[in-house]
N, C-alpha and C positions, 0 to 999 in steps of 0.2 A: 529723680525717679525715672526708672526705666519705663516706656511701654514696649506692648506685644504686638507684634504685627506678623501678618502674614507673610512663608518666604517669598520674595519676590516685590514687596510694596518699594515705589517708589518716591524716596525723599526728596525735597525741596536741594535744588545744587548747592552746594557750599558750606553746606550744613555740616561744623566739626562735631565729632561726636565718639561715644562708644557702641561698641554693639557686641549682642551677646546670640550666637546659632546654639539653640536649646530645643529639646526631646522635650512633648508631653508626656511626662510617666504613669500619672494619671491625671484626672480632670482639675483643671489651676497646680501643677505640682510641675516646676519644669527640672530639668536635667541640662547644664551649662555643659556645649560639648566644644564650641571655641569660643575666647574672648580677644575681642582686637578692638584699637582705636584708630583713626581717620580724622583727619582734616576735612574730609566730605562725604558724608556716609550713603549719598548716592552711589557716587563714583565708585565707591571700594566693593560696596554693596551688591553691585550689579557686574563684577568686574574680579571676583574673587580666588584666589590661588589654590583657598581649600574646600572649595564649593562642591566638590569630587568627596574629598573628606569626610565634612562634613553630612551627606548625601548620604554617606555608606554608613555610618554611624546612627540614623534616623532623625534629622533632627527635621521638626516639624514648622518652627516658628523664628520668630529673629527677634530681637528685644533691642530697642535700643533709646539711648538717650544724648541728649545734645549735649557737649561741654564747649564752651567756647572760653575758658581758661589759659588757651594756650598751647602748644604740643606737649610742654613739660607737663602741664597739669592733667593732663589727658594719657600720658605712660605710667604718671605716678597711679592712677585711678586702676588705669591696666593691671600695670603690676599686684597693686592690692587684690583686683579681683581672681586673676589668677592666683594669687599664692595662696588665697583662701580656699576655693573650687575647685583648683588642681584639673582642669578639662582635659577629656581623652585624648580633643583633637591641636591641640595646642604643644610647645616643644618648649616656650621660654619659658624660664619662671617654675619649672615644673620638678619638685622634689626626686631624688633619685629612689627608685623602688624601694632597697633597702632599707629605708625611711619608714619608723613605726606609723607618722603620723601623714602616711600618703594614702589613704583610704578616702576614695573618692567619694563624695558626700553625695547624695539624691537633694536635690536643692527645693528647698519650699519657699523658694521665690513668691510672690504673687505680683502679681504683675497687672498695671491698668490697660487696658485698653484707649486710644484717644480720643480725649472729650468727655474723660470719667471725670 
């Protein structure tokens, strides 16, 4: 299960994981606007390439959840979530326009908070 955290919380080091920078569109309703995975979601976390991106986009919050499966298991997880999500700020994994079925979805996520 994912939770929601504040941007900017910081994780325990070492911590492999996924993470999701998502828009509240309204109250508990989020908007996935990139999806990455990490070996340390500290590190990446705090340290980010599309944090500019991201930023300009509105994203309010960061979801994330631990996977320690492995890096394989953690790209395979990626990949799924993107090709579902299809995120604006994101480039892999992402259907060519053209594409009837790339109608970006308003995500009714919900999401815990930690220690729900």
């Amino acid at each position: 299960m994912f939770h929601i955290f504040p941007r900017g919380t910081q994780f325990e080091a070492g911590q492999p994981g996924l993470y999701v920078h998502v828009k509240e569109t309204s109250p508990h309703k989020w908007l996935p606007l990139y999806i990455g995975q990490t070996g340390d979601l500290n590190d990446r976390l705090s340290n980010h390439e599309k944090e500019e991106e991201v930023n300009r986009a509105g994203a309010t919050h960061v979801c994330a959840r631990v996977n320690s499966g492995g890096e394989q298991a953690r790209l395979d997880e990626e990949k799924d979530l993107i090709d579902r999500w299809q995120p604006e700020c994101n480039v892999q994994h992402i259907r060519p326009a053209a594409s009837p079925s790339t109608t970006r979805r308003v995500n009714p996520w919900q999401f815990s908070t930690p220690g729900q």
